[in-house]
DSSP file (Angstrom, degrees, kcal/mol; ACC not computed):
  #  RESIDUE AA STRUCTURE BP1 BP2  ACC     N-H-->O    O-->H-N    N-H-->O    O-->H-N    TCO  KAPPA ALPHA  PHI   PSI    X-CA   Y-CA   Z-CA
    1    1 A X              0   0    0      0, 0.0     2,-0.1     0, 0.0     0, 0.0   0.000 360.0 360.0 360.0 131.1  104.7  113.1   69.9
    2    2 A X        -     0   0    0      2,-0.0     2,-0.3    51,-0.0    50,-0.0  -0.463 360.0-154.5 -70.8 147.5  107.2  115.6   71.9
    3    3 A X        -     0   0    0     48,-0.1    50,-0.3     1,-0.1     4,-0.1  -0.947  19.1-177.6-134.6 147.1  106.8  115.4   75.7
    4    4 A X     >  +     0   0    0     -2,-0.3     4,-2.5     2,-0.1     5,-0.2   0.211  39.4 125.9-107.7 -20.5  107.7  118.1   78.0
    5    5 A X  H  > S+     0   0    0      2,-0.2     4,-2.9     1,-0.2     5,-0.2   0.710  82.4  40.3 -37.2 -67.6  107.0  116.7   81.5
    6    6 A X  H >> S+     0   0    0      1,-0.2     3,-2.7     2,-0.2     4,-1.5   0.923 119.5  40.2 -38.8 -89.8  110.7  117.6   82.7
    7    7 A X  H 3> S+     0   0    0      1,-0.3     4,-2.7     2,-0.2    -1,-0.2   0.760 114.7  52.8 -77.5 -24.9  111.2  120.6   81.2
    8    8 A X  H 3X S+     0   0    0     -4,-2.5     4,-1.1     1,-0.2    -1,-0.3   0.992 120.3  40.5 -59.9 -38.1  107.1  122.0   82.1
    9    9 A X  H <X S+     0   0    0     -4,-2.9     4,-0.6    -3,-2.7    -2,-0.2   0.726 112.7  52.6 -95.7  -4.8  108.0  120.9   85.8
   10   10 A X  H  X S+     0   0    0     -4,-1.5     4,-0.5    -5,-0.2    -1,-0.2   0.844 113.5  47.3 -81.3 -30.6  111.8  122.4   85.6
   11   11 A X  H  X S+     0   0    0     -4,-2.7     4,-0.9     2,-0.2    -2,-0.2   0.630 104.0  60.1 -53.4 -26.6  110.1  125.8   84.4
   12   12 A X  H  X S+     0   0    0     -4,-1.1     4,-1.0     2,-0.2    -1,-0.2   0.706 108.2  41.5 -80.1 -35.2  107.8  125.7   87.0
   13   13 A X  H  < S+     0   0    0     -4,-0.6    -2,-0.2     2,-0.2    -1,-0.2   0.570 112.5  56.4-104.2  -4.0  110.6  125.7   89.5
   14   14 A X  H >X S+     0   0    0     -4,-0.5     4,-2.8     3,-0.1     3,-2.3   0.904  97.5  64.2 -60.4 -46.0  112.5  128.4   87.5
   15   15 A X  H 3< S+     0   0    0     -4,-0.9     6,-0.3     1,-0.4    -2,-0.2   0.963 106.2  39.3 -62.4 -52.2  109.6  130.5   87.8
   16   16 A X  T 3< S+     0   0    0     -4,-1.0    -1,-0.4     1,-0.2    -2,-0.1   0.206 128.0  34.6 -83.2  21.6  109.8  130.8   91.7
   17   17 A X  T <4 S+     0   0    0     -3,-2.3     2,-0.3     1,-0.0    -2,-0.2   0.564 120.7  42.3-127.4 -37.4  113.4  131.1   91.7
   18   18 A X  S >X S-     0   0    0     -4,-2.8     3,-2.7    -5,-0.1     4,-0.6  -0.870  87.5-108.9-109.6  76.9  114.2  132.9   88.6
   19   19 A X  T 34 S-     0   0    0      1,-0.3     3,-0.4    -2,-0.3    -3,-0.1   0.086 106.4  -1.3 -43.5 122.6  112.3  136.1   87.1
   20   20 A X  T 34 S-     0   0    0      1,-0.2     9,-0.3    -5,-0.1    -1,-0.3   0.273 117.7 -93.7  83.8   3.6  110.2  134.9   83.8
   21   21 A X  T <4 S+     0   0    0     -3,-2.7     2,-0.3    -6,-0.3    -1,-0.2   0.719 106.4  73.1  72.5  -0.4  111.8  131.7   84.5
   22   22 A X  S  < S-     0   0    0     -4,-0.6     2,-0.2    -3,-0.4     5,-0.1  -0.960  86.0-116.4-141.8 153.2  114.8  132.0   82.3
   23   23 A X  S    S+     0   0    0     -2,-0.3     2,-0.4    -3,-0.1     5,-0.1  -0.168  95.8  61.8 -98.9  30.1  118.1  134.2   82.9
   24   24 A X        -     0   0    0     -2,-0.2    -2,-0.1     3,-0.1     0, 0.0  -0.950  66.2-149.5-144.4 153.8  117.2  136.3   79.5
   25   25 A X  S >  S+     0   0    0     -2,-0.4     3,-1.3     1,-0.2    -1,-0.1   0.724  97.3  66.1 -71.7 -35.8  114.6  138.1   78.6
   26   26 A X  T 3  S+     0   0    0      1,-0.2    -1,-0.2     3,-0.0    -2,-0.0   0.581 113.0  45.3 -61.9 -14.4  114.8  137.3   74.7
   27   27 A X  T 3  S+     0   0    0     -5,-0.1     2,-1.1     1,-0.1    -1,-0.2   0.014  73.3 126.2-132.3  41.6  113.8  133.6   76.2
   28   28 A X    X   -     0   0    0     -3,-1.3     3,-0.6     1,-0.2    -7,-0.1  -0.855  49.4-161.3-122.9 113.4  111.0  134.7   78.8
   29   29 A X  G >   +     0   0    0     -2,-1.1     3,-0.9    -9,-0.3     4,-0.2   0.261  66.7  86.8 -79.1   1.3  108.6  132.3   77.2
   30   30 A X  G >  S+     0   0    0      1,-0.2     3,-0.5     2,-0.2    -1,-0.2   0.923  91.4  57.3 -78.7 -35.4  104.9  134.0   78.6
   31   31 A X  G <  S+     0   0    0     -3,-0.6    -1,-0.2     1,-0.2    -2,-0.1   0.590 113.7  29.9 -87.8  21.5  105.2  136.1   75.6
   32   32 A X  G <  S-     0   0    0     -3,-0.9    -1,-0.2     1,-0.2    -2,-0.2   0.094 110.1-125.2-148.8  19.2  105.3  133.5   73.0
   33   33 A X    <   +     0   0    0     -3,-0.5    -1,-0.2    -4,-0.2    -2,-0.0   0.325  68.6  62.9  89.3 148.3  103.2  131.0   75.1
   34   34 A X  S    S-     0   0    0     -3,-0.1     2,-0.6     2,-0.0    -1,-0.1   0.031  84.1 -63.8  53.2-156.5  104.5  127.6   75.8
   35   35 A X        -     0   0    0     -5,-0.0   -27,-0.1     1,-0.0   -28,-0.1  -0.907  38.7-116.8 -97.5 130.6  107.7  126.3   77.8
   36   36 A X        -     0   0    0     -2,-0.6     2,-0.6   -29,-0.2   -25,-0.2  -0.225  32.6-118.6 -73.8 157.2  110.9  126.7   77.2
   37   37 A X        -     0   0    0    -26,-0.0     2,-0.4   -30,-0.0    -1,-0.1  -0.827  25.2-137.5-106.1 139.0  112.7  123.2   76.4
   38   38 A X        -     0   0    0     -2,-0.6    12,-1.0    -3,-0.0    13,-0.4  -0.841  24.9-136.0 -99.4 140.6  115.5  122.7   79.3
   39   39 A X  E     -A   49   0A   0     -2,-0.4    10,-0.2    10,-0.2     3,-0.1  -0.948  25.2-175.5-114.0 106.2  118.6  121.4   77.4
   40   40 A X  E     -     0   0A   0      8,-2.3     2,-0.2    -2,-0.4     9,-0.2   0.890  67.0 -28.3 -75.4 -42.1  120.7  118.4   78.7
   41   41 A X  E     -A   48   0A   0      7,-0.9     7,-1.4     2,-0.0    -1,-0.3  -0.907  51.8-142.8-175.8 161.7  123.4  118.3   76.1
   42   42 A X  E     -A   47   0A   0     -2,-0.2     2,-0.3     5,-0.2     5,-0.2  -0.945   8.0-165.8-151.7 139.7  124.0  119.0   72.7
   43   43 A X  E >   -A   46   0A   0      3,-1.2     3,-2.2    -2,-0.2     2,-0.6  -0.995  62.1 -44.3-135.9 132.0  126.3  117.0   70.0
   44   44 A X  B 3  S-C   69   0B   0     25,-1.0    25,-1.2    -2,-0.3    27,-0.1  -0.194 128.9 -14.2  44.6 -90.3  127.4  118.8   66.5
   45   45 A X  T 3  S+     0   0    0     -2,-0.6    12,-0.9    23,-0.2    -1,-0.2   0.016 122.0  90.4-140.7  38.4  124.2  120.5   65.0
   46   46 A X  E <   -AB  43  56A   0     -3,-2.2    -3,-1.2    10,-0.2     2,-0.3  -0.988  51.9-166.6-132.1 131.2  121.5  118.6   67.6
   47   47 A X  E     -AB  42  55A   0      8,-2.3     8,-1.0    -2,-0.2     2,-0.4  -0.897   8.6-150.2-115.5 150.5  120.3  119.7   71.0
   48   48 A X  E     -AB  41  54A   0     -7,-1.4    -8,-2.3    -2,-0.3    -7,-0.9  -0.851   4.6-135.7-149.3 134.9  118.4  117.7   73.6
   49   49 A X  E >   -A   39   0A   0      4,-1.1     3,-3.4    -2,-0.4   -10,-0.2   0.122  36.0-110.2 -57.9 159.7  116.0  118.2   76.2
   50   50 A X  T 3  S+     0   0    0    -12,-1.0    -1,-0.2     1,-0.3   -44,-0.1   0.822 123.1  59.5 -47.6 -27.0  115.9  116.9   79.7
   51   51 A X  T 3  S-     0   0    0    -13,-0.4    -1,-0.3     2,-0.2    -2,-0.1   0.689 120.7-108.4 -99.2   2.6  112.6  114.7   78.1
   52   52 A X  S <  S+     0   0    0     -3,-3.4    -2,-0.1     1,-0.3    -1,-0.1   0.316  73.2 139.4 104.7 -16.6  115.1  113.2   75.4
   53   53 A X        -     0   0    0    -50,-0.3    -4,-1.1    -5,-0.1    -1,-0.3  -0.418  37.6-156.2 -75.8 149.5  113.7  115.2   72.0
   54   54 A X  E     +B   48   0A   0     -6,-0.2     2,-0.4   -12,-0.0    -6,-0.2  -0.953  16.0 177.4-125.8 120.8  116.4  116.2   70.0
   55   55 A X  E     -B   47   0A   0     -8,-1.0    -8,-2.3    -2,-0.3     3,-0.0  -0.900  38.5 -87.1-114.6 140.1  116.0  119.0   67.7
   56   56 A X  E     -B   46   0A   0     -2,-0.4     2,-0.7   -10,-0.3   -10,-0.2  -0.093  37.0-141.3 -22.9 124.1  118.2  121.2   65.1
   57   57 A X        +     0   0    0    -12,-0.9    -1,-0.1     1,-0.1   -15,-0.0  -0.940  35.0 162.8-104.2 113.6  120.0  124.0   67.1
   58   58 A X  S    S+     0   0    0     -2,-0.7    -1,-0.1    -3,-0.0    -2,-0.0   0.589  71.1  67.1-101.3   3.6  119.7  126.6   64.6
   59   59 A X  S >> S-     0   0    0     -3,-0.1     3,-2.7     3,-0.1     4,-1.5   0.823  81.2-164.6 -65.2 -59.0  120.4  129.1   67.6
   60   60 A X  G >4>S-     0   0    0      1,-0.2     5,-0.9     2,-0.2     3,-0.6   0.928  73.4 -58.2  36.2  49.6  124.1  127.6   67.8
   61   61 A X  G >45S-     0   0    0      1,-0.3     3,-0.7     2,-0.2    -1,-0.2   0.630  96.7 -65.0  85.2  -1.0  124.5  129.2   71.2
   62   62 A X  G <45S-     0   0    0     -3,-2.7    -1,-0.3     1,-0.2    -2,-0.2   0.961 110.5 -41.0  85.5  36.7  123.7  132.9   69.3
   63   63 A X  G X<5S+     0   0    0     -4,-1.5     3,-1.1    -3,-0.6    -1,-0.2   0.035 121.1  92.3  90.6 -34.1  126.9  132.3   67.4
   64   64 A X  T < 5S+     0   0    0     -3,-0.7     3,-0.5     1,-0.2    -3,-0.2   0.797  87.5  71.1 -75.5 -26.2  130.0  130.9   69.6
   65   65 A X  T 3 < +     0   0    0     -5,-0.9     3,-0.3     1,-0.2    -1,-0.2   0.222  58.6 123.0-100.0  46.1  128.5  127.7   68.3
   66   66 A X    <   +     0   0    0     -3,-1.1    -1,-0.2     1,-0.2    -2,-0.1   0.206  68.6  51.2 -65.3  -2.5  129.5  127.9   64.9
   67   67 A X  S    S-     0   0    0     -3,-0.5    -1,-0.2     1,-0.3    -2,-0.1  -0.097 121.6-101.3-126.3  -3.7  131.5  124.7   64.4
   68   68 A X    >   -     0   0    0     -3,-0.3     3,-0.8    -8,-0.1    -1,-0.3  -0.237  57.3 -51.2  85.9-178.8  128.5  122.8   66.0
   69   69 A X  B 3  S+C   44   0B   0    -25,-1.2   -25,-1.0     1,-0.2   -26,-0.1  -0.349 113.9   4.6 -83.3 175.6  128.5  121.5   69.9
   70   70 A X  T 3  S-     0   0    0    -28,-0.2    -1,-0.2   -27,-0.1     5,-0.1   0.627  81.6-178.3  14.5  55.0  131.3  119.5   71.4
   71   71 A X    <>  -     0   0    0     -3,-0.8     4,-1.2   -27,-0.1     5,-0.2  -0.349  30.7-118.1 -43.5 145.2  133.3  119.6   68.6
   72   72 A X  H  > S+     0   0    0      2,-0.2     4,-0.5     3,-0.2    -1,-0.1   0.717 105.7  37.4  14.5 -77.8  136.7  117.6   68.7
   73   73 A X  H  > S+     0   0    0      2,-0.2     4,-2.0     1,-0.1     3,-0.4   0.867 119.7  47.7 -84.5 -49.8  139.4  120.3   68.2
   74   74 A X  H  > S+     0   0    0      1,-0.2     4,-1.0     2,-0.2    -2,-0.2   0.810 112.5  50.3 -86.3   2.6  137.6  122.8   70.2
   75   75 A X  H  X S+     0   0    0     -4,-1.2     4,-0.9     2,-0.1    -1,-0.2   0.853 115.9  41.5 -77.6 -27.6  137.0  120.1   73.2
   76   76 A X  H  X S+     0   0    0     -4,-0.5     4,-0.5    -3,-0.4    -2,-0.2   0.771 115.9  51.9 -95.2  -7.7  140.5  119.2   73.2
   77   77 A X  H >X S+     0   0    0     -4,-2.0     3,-2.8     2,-0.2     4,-2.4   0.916 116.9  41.7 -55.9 -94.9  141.6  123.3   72.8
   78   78 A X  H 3< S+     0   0    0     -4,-1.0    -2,-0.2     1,-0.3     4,-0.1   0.323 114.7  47.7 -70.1  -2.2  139.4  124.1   75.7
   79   79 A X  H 3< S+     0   0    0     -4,-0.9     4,-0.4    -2,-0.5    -1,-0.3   0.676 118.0  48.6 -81.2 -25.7  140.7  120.6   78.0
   80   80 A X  H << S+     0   0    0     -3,-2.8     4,-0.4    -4,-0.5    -2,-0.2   0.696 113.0  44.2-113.7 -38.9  144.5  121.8   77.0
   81   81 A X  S  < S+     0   0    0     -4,-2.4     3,-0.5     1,-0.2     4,-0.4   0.904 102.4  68.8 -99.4  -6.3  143.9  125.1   77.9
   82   82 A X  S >  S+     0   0    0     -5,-0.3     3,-0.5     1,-0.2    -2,-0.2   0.662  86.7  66.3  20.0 -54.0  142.1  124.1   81.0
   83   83 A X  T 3  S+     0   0    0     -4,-0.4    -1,-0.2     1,-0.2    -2,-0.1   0.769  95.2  59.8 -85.6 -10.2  145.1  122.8   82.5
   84   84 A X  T 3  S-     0   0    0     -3,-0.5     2,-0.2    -4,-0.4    -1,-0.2   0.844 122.8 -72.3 -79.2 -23.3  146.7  126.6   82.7
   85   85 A X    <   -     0   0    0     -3,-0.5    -1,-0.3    -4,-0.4     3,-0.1  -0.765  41.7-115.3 148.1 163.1  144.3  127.9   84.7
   86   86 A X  S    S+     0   0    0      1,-0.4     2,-0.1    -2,-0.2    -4,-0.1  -0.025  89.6   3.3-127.2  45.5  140.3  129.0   84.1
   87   87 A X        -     0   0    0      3,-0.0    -1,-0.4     0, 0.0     0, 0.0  -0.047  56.5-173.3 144.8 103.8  140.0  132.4   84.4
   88   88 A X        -     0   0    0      2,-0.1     3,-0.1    -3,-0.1    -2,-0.0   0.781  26.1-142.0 -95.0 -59.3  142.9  135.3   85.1
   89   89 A X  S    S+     0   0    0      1,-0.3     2,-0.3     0, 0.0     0, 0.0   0.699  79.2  79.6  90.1  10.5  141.2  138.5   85.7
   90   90 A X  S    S-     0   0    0      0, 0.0    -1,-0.3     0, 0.0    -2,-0.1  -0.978  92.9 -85.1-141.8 147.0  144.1  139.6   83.8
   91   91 A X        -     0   0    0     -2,-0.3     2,-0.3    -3,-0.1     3,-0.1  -0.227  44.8-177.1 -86.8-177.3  145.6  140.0   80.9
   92   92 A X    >>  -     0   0    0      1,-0.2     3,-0.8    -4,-0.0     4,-0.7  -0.909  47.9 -96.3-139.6-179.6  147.8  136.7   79.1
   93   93 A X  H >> S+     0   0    0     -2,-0.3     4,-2.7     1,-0.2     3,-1.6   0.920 115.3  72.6 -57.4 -53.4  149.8  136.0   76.3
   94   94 A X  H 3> S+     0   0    0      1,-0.3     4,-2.2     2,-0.2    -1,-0.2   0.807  97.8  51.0 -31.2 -57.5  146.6  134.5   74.4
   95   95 A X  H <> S+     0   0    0     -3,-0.8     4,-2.8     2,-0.2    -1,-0.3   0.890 107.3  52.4 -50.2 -41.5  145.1  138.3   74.0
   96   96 A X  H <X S+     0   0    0     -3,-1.6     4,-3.6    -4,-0.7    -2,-0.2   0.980 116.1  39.4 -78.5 -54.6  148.5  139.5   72.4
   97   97 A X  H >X S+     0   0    0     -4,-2.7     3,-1.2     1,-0.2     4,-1.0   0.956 122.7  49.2 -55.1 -61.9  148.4  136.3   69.7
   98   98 A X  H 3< S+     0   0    0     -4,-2.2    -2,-0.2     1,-0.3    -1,-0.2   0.692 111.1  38.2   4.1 -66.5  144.7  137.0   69.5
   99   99 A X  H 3X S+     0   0    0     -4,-2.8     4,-0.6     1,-0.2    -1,-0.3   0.739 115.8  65.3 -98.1 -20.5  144.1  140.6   68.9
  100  100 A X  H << S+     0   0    0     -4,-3.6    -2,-0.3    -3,-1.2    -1,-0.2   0.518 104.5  36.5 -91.7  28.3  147.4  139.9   66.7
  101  101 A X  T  < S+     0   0    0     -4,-1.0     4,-0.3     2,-0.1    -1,-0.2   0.283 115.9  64.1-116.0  10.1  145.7  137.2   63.7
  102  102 A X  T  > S+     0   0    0     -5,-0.5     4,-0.6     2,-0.1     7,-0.2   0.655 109.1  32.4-104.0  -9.9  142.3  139.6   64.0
  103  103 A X  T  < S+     0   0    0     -4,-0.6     6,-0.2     2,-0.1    -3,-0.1   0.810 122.7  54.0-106.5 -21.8  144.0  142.9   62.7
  104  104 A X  T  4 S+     0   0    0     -5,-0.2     3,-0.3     1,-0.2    -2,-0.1   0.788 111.1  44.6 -54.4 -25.2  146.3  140.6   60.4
  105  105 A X  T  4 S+     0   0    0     -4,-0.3     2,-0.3     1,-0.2    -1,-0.2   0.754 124.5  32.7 -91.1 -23.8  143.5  139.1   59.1
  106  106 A X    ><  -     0   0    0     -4,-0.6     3,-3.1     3,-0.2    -1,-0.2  -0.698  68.2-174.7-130.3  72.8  141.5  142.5   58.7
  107  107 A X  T 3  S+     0   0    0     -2,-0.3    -1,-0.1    -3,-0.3    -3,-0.1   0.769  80.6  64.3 -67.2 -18.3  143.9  145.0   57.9
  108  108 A X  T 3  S+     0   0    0      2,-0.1     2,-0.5     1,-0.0    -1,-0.2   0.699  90.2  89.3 -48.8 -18.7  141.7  148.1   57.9
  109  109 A X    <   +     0   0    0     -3,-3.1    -3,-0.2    -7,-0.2     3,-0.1  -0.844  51.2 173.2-104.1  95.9  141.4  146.9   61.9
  110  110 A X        +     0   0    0     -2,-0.5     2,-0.2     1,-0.0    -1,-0.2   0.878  67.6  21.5 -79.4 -38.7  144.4  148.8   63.6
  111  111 A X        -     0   0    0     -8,-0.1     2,-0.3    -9,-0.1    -1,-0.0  -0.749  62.4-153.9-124.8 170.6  143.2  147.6   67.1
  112  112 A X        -     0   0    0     -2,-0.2     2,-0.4    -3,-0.1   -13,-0.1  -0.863   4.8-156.8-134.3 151.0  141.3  145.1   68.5
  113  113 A X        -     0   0    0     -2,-0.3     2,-0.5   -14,-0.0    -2,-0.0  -0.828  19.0-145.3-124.1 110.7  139.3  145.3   72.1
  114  114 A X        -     0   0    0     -2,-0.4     2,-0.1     1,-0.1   -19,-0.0  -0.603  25.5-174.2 -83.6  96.3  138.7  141.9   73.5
  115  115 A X        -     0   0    0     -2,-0.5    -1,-0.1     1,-0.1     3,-0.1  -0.265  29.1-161.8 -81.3 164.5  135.3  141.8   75.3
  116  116 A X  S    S+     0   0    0      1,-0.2     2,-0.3    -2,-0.1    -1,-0.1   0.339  79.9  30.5-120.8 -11.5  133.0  139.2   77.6
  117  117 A X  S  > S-     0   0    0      1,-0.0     4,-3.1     0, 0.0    -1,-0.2  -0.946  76.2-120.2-146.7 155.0  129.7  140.8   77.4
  118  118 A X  H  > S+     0   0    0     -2,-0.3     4,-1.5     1,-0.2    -1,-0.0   0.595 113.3  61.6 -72.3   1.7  127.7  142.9   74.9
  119  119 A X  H  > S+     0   0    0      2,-0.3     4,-1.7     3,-0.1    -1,-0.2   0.843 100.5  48.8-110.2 -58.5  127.5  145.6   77.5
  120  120 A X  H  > S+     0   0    0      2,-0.2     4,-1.0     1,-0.2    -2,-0.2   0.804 114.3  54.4 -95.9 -46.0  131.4  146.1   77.6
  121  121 A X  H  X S+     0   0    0     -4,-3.1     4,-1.0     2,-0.1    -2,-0.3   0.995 108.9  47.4 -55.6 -52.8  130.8  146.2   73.5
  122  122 A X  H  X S+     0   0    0     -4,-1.5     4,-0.6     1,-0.2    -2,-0.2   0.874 114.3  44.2  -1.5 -83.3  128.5  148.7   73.8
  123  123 A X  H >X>S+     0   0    0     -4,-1.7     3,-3.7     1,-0.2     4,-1.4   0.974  96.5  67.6 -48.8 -75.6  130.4  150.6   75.9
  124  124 A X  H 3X5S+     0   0    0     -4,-1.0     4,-3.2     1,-0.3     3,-0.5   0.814 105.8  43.6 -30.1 -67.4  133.9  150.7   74.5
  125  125 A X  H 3X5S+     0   0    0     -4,-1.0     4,-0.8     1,-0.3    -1,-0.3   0.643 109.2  55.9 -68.9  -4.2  133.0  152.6   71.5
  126  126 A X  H <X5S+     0   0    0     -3,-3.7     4,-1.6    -4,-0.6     5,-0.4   0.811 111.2  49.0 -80.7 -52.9  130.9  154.9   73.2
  127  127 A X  H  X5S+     0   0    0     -4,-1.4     4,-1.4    -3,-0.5     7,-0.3   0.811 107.1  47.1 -90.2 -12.2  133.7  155.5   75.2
  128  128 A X  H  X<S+     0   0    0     -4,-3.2     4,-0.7    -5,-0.6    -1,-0.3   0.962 112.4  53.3 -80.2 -35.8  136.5  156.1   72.7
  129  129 A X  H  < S+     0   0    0     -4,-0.8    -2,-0.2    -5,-0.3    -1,-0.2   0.779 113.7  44.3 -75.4 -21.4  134.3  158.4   70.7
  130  130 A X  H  < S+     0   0    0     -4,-1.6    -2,-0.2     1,-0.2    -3,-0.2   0.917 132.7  16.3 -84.7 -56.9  133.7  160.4   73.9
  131  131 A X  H >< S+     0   0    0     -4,-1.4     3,-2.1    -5,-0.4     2,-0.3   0.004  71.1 166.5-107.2  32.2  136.9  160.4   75.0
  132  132 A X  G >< S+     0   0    0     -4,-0.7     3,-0.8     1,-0.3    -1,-0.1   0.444  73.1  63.6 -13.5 -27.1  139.6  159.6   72.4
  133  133 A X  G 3  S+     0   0    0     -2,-0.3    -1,-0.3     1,-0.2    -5,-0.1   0.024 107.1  44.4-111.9  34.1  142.3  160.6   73.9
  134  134 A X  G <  S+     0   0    0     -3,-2.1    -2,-0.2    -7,-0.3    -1,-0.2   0.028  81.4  91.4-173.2  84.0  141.8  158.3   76.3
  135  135 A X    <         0   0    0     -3,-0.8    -3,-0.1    -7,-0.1    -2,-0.1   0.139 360.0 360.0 -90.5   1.2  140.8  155.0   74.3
  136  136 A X              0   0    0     -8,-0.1    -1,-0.1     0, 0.0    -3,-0.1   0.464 360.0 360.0-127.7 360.0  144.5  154.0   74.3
């Protein structure tokens, strides 16, 4: 039998702090009725709640967690680049390598624009069609 105790009484204080009780809307759980599972940590292709169940992420994080959680290589990539800094506001050498193995890899792909949010995808191509001559 699953229990929920944690995660009913961590929703409960989401709900008065947090509108629907979760920071997305795709996971504000009154319109498909039950509680959201609060997640303490997640290893390879298993997630688990604050109440200890562990279930199959078939979610994988909406995609970035395609290699499963707390892989290996990408924990010891993301401690190694850690030690450079966390978070420029600027650009770095990293984009340049980046943006060049995704149009190497896809040569039809002349350019690349290296987003954080779907809202800044969105946008970008909205704004290059609008203005083209001055997407570049």
């Amino acid at each position: 039998m699953t229990t929920t105790g944690t995660s009913e009484k961590l929703f409960a204080a989401a709900s008065q702090l947090i509108p629907g009780g979760v920071n997305s809307p795709v996971r504000a759980w009154k319109a498909v009725g039950g509680v959201p599972r609060f997640i303490r940590r997640a290893s390879g292709s298993t997630i688990t709640d604050v109440d200890g169940n562990s279930y199959v992420d078939y979610v994988g994080s909406w995609g970035p967690a395609i290699v499963g959680h707390a892989h290996v290589k990408v924990v010891k990539a993301v401690a190694e680049a850690l030690k450079a800094g966390t978070s420029f506001g600027a650009p770095t050498p990293g984009e340049v390598d980046l943006a060049r193995r995704l149009t190497g890899a896809l040569p039809a792909m002349q350019q690349v624009r290296l987003v954080s949010s779907g809202t800044e995808a969105a946008m970008t191509p909205i704004r290059c069609w609008c203005a083209p001559d001055r997407a570049r």
